[in-house]
N, C-alpha and C positions, 0 to 999 in steps of 0.2 A: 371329248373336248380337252384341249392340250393345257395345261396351267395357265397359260400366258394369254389364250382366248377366254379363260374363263373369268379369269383378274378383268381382262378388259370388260368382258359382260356385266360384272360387280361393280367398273369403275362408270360402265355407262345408264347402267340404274341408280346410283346413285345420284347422277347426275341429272337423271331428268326428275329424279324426286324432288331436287333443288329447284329446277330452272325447267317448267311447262315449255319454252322451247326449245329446247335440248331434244334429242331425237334419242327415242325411247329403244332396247333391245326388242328383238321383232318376237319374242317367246311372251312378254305382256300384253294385254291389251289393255284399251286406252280410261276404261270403268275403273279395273282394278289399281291400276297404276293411280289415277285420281285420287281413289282410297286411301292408299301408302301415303301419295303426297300430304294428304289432308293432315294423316295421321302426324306426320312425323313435323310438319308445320306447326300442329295442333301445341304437340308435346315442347316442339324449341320455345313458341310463343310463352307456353305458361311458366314452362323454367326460367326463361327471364325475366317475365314477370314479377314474379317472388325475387329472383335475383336483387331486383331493379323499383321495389314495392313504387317508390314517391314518383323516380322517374316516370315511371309507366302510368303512374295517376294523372300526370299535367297533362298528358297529349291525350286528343281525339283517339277511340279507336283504330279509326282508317290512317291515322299518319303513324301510330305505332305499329300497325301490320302493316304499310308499307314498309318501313324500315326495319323489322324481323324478317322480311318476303327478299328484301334487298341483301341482307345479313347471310340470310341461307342460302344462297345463290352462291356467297362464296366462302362460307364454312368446309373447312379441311380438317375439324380436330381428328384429333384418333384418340384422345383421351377417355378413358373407361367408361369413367363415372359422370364425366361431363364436368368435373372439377374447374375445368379451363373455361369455360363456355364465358363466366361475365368477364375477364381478363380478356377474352377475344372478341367480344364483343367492344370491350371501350376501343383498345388496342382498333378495331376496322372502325370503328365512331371519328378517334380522333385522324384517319389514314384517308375516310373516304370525306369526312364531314357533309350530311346528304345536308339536302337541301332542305328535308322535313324535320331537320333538326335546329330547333335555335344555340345560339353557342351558349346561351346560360344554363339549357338543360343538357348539353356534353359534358361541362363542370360537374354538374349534379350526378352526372352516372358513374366519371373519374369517382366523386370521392362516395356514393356506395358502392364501386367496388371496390375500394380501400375498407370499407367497413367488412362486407363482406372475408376478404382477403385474412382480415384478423381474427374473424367469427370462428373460421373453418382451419387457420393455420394449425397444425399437429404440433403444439410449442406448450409446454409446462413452464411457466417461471419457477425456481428458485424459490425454497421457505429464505425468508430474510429476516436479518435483526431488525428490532424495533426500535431502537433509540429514537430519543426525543432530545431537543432545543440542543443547549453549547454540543453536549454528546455526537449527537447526528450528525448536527454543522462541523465538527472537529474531523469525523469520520468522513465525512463526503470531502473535503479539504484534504485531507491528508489521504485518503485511497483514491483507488479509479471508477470513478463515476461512471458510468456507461448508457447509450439508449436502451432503455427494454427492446429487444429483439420482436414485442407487440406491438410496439409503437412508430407511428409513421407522421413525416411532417407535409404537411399540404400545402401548396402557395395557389391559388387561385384568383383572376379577375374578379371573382364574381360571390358574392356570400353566399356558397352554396346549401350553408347550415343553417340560412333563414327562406329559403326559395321552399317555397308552399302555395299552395292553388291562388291564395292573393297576389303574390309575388306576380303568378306567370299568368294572372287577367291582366296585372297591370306595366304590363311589359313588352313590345314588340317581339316578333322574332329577330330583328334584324339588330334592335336594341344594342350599343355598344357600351361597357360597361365604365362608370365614371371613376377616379382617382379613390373615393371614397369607399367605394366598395369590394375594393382589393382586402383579401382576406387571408392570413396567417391559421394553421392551426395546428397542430397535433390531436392525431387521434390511436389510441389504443385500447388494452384489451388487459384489463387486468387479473389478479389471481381468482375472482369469483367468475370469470369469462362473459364478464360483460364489458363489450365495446363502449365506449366514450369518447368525447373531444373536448378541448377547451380549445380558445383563441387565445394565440400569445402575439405578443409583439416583436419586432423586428430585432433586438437583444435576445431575448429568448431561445428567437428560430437560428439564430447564430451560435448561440451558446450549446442547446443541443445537435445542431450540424457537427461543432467541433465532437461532441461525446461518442458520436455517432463515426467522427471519419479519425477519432484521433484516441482508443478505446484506452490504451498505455500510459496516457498522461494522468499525473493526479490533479484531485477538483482545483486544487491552489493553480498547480500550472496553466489548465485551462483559463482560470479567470485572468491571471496575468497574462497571457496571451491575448486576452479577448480585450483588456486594457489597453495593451499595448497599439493595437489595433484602434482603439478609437481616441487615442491619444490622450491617456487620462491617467492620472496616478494609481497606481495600482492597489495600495490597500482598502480606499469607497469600493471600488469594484472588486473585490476580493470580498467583504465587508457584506453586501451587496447579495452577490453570487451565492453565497452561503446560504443565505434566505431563501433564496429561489430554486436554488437545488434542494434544498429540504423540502421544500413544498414540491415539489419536481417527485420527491421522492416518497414522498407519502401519498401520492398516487398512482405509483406505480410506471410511471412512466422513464422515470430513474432509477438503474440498479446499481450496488457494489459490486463492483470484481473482485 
């Protein structure tokens, strides 16, 4: 068998391992092939699972294995470890948006695999200084403030960090979400490697946007910047800033450069 029919024979078992009507190589038959399929269904199901602990809690069985059964069908990774797998998964969530899916529980997968994402990133923060009150606030003002490289900002419809088995009895699937439930967050990962969120507000998630897209500037420039933008004198908001990047920073979601 020449390279190029065997690659094919590999890419056509694969394929029916996916997708029962896909036409199987003619060296299987149709018992064992079942087995494989089962198996290898078995194994995607429960890795997402754990992936996905809450999401996968709100649905029926049969509507989450339809949408793992629909998933596999069109899974292409070639990633080792399966490292990629809940990345690819939101990624064909938000690409295919099935129908067994309500859009409150597609939010809720986005931000555990945000959570996720932080758990497993291969990233050390930095030993940092300690300073505390004028000290800290002086240092954050005067050097470069920066987003922890752990940390990620969320905007969603929907308050995904309260959506729990109450949530999704009392909620349609078709549900559209109201003004009020629009939800800001950040979440990261700090030195003892545990994941966190808090909810910030709309100043906040701008303030650290700029740390994040603008790493060079010092804390003063940033806030004067973010002043100047909301058209407000700059020492309150300078004043202001200070406090909130200390706190910012004694969570770990702010670092010095």
């Amino acid at each position: 068998m020449s390279a190029a029919s065997d690659q094919a024979e590999q890419l056509a078992f694969a394929q029916a391992l996916r997708d029962s009507a896909a036409a199987a190589p003619a060296w299987i038959a149709a018992r064992p092939l079942q087995i494989y399929r089962e198996l290898a269904f078995n194994n995607l199901q429960r890795a997402l699972a754990r992936s996905f602990a809450v999401s996968h809690s709100l649905l029926s069985e049969a509507r989450w294995n339809a949408l793992v059964g629909a998933f596999f069908k069109t899974l292409r990774t070639r990633e080792p470890q399966l490292r990629r797998l809940p990345a690819e998964f939101t990624r064909w969530l938000a690409d295919e948006a099935p129908r067994e899916a309500p859009a409150w529980w597609l939010a809720l997968c986005r931000y555990e695999q945000i959570e996720l994402e932080l758990a497993m990133a291969d990233i050390e923060l930095p030993d940092a200084p300690a300073p505390q009150g004028e000290a800290l606030a002086l240092q954050l003002l005067d050097g470069r403030p920066q987003l922890s490289p752990l940390a990620r900002l969320f905007e969603s419809e929907w308050p995904v960090h309260r959506i729990d088995a109450a949530f999704a009895a009392a909620t349609r699937d078709d549900a559209q979400p109201s003004a009020d439930q629009r939800t800001q967050l950040v979440i990261w990962r700090d030195r003892a490697d545990s994941v966190r969120f808090i909810e910030i507000n709309a100043l906040s998630a701008r303030l650290l946007q700029a740390l994040r897209d603008a790493p060079t500037h010092s804390g003063r420039e940033q806030l004067r910047r973010l002043a100047a933008e909301l058209s407000q004198a700059p020492e309150p908001v300078v004043e202001a800033g200070a406090q909130l990047l200390s706190s910012l920073y004694s969570r770990q979601i702010v670092l010095l450069g």
